[in-house]
N, C-alpha and C positions, 0 to 999 in steps of 0.2 A: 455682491447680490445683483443679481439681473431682474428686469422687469417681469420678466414674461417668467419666471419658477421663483417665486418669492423666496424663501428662506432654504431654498434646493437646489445644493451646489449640482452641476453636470457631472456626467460620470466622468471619472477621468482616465485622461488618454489611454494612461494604461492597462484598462481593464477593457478596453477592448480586442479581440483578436484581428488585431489587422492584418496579420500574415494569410489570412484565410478569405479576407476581402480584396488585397494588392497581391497580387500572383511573385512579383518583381519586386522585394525591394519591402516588402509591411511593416518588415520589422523597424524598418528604422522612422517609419511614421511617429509614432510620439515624442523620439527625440527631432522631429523635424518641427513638430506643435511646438515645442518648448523653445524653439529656436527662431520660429519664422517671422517675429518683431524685430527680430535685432540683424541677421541675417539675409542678404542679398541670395546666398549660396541656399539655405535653405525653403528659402520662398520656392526659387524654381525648382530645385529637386521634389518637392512637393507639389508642384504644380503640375510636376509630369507623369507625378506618379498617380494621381487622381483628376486631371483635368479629364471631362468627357469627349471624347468617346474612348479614354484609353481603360486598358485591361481591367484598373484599379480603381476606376473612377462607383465600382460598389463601394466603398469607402468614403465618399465624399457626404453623404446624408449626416453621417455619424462624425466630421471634421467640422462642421458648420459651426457645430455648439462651445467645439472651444476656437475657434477662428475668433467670432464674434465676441467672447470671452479676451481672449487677447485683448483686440480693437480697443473694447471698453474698457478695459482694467487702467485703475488708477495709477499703477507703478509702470503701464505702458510709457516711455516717452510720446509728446504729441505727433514729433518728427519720427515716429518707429509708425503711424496707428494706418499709414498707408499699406504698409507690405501685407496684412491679413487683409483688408478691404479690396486690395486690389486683386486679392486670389479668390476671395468668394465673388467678385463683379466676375471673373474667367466662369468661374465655377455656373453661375446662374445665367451670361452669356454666349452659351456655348451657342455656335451657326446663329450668329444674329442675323443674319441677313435674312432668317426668315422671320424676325419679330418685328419687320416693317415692310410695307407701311402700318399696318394694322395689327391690334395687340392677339396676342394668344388670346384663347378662352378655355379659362383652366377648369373648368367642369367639362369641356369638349376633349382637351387632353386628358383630365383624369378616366373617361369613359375608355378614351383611343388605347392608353396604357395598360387596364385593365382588360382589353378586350386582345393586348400585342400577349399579354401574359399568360392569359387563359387558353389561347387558340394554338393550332401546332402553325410551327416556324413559317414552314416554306408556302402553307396558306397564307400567313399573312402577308410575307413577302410577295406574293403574287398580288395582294389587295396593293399594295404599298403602290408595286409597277403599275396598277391599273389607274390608281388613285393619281398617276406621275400623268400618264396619257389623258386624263379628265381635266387635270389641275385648271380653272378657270385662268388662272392668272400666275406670275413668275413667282410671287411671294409662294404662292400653296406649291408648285411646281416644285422648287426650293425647299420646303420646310418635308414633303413625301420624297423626295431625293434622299435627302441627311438621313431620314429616318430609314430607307432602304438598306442606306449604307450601315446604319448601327448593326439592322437585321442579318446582314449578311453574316455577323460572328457569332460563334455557337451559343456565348452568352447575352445575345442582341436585345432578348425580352429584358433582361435583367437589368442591363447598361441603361434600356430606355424608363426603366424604374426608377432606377436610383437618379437619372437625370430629375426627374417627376419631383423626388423624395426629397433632392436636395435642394430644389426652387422651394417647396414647403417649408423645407428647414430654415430657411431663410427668412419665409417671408414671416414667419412664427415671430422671428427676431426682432420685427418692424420697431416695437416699443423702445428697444435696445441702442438699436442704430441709429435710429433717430437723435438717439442723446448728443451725437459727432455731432447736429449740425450748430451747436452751441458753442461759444467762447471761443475767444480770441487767437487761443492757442491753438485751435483746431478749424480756424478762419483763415488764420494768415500764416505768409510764409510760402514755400516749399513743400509739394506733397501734401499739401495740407489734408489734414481726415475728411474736413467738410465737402471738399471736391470730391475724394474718390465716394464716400459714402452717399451723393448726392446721384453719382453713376449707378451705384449700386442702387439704390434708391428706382431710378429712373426706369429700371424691369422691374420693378415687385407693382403695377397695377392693379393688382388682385384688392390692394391696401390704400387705393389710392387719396380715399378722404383723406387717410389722418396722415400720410403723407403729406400733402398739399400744404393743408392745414399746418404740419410741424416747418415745413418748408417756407410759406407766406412770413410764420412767424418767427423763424430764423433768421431768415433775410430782410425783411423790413419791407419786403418786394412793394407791399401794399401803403405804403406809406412813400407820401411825398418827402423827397431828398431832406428839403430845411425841418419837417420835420422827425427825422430820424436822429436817435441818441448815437453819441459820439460815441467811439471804441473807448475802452475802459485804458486809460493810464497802463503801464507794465510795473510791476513792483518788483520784477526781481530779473535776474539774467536771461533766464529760461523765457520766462516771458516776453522780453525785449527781442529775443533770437525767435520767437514762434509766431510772436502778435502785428512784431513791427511794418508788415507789409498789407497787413488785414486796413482796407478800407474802410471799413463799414458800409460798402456798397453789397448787395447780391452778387454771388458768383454767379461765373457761366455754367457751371457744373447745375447749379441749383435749377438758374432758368430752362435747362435740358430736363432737368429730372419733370419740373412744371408743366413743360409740352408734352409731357407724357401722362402724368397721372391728374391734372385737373381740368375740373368738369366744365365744359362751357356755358353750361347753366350759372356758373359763377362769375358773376358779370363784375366783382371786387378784382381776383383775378385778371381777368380779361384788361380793367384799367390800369393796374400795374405792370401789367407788361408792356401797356401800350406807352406809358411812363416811360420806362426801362427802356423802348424802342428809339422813341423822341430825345431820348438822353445824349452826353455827350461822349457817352465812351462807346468807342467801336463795337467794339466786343459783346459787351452785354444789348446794344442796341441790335446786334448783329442777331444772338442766342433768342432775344426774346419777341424778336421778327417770327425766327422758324417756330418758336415755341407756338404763337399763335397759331401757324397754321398746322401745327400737331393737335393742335385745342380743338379747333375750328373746320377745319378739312376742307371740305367747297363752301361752307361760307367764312371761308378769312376776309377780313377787310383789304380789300386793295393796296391800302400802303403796308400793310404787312409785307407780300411778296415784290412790291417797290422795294422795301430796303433791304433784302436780301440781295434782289437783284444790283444793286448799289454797294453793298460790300462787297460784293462776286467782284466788282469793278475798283476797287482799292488794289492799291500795291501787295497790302494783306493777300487779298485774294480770298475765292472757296476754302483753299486746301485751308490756308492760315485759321480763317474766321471757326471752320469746323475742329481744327485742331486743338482750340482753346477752351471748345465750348460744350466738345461731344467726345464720348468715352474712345479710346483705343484698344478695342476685344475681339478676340480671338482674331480670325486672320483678313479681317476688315479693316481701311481704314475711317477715321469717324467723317471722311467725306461722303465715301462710300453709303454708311449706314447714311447721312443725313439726303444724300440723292436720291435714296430708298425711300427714306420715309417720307420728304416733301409730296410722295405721290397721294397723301391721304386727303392731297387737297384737288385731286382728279385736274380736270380737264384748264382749274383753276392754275396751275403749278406746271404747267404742259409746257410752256416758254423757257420760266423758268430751267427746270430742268436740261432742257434740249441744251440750254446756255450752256449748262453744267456739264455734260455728258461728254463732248467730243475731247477733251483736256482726262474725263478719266479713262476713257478707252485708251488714249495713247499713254496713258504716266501709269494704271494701276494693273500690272502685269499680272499680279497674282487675283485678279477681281474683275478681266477682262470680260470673260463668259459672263459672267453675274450683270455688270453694266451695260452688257450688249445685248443680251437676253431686253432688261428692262428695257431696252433704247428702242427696241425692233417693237415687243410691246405695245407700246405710248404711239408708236405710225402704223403699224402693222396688225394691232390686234394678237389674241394669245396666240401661243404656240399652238394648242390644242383646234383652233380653228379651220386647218384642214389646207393648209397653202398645197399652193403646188408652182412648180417652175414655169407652166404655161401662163399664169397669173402675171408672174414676174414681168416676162417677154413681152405681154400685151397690156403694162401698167402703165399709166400718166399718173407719174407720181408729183406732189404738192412737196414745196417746198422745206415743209418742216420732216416731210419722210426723206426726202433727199440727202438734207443734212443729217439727217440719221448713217444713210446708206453710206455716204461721201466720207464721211468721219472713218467708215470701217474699211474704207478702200485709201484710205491714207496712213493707213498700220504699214509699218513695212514689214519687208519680207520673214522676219523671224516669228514676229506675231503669230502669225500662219502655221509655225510648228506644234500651236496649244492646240490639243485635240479637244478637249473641252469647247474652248471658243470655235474650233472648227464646229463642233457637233451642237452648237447652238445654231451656226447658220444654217446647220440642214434641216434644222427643228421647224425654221419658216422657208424652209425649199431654196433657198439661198444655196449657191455654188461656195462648194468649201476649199477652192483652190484661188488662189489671189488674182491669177492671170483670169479667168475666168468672169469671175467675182465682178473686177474691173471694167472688163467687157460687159460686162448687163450694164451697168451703174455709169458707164460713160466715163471713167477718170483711168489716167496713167497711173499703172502700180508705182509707189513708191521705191525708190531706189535705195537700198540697202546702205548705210553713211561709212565709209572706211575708217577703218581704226587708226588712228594716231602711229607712226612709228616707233617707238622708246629709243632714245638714243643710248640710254643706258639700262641696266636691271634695275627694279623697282621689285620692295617688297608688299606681296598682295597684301592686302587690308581686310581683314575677315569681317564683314557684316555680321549684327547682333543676331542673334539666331534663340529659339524656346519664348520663355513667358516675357524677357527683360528686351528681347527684339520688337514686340508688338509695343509694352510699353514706351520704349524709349526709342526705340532704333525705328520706327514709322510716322514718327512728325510729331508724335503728342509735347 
């Protein structure tokens, strides 16, 4: 029995016509439902067959209910309840990089959806490109891109439906999912449910009270250490193998999901993080720094953005502290996302970030445009702002734009073949050839590093590639 249909089981798998929803492959969707706890192979086969924006992802509204289903069933292992959580976290994160700094607003999408559905195609795509060239700032810039891109295939109305459909499906569930952030078994450990479900968690702000709320009281967030109740004894094997690593501390999963859906008017809140900040473990002290200033935005307290900038400065590092505490989705790393979203604290978070910035232009190859975009931003103003080259030639630029500019003229030469990151720097009139580039900005191109000779044959090492690459093969 689930919360949210009392005594009414879901339809089951099989009665739906998935063949008719997944072009590629539908038929074998319910034997992939049936499979995807226990199953590595069928998690990603299913992932690929409905993640958005692919062919099949009209099926994904109608997978929700028994994903979730899964997760929560009692003859689920607690060690299995990750692999459905972490395909509905793909499924409702799909292009995060446009769901920060700032949240959607799902009466604005439900209106934008209904109006992609109703209208003919290549109108709307023409609003989409126009809506690109307006875009105030790189987040909306980014979120009328993705959406262009949907438009472009002949089923583009539909895909951006069922994206809509399936964040609903979900967040219907809240009641459900919520139950993960309970016991031991679903605490500690490996994989544990209460992490991934705490990511997934962390995009459904539509729900954000009783989120918060099931969140504060799961974790004990609000409550000082000595008085928090000690983890429960294990009584059995199963137990000892799931519970034994469970602290009784808050995860960092949770304190992310926290910076995201509660209210700053919650000043209970706001004291347990700052707890949680002041504590002794990195990590959580690290999570629920940033969590603040996702609460808070320009008014975060001061030593919020000190200890971030202070775990930036551990051996840990950015990439580390973000890797422990922020989800790993779709083709974002959770540095990435957390760079993005420190922006919601403006001009507050300006240092910050710059800090942050020049480390991912040169390490995140595939997110290069995305952080250069934002970096040009933060010194330069949007894109849509109307640059031009004669700007450039006659600029006395300040310090913190320099280090913007200098970071991107220290990319070496391969950098330079992303047409993407080239077509960001023509976005702010910026020369898109390196030689060039370097000459405006005053610095020697970067020298190209030679490769290593092999003395002998070596066999190539394939990199994780699909849904099991982002989770595991990108630092999470």
């Amino acid at each position: 029995m689930n919360a949210t249909t009392g005594n009414e089981p879901h339809d089951n798998a099989a009665d739906t016509d998935w063949a008719a929803l997944v072009p590629e492959g539908g038929e074998r969707v319910p034997e992939l439902l049936e499979q995807v706890a226990a199953s590595d192979s069928a998690l990603s086969d299913l992932h690929e067959l409905i993640h958005f924006p692919a062919p099949g992802h009209r099926a994904a509204p109608r997978a929700v209910d028994h994903l979730v289903d899964v997760a929560i069933a009692e003859e689920t292992l607690p060690t299995d309840r990750w692999r459905p959580l972490s395909l509905l976290l793909e499924l409702v994160s799909a292009h995060a990089e446009d769901r920060f700094p700032q949240h959607r607003d799902l009466d604005q999408w439900r209106d934008e959806v209904a109006w992609a559905v109703s209208t003919d195609a290549e109108k709307v795509r023409e609003q989409y490109r126009a809506w690109m060239e307006e875009a105030p700032d790189e987040q909306h810039f980014h979120r009328m891109r993705n959406r262009l891109a949907v438009m472009e295939a002949d089923d583009g109305a539909e895909l951006l439906q069922a994206e809509l459909d399936t964040y609903e499906a979900v967040l219907a569930r809240v009641p459900d999912l919520v139950t993960l952030l309970q016991g031991g078994a679903n605490r500690g450990g490996l994989d544990r449910a209460g992490e991934w479900v705490s990511y997934l968690l962390g995009f459904l702000p539509a729900d954000a009270e009783r989120i918060a709320s099931e969140i504060t009281g799961a974790s004990q967030v609000l409550l000082a250490k000595d008085l928090r109740s000690a983890p429960k004894a294990p009584t059995s094997m199963r137990e000892i193998m799931t519970q034994g690593l469970d602290s009784g501390e808050p995860l960092p999963a949770e304190l992310f999901a926290l910076g995201q859906v509660a209210d700053p008017r919650d000043v209970d809140t706001t004291i347990g993080l700052t707890h949680q900040m002041a504590g002794g473990n990195l990590y959580n002290s690290f999570a629920a720094s940033v969590a603040l200033v996702l609460i808070h935005g320009e008014n975060t307290p001061r030593e919020g953005l000190r200890r971030i900038g202070r775990g930036g400065g551990t051996t840990v590092g950015y990439e580390g502290l973000f890797n422990e505490s922020w989800p790993h989705c779709g083709q974002r790393s959770p540095q990435v996302l957390g760079f993005l979203a420190l922006g919601r604290a403006g001009d507050r978070a300006r240092r910050l970030r710059l800090d942050i910035l020049p480390g991912l232009i040169k390490g995140e190859d595939d997110s290069r445009a995305l952080v250069t975009g934002a970096g040009l931003e933060m010194v330069l103003g949007p894109r849509s702002k109307g640059h031009t080259a004669e700007e450039h030639a006659q600029a006395d630029y300040d310090e913190e734009t320099l280090k913007v500019l200098w970071a991107i003229a220290e990319l070496p030469a391969s950098a330079w073949e992303d047409e993407e990151f080239r077509e960001t720097l023509r976005a702010w009139a910026l020369p898109d050839d390196a030689e060039e580039y370097c000459a405006l900005v005053g610095v020697e191109p970067e020298p190209e590093a030679e490769e290593p000779q092999e003395t002998a044959p070596q066999q190539p090492q394939e990199a994780p590639a699909g849904l099991f690459g982002r989770l595991f093969g990108g630092g999470r």
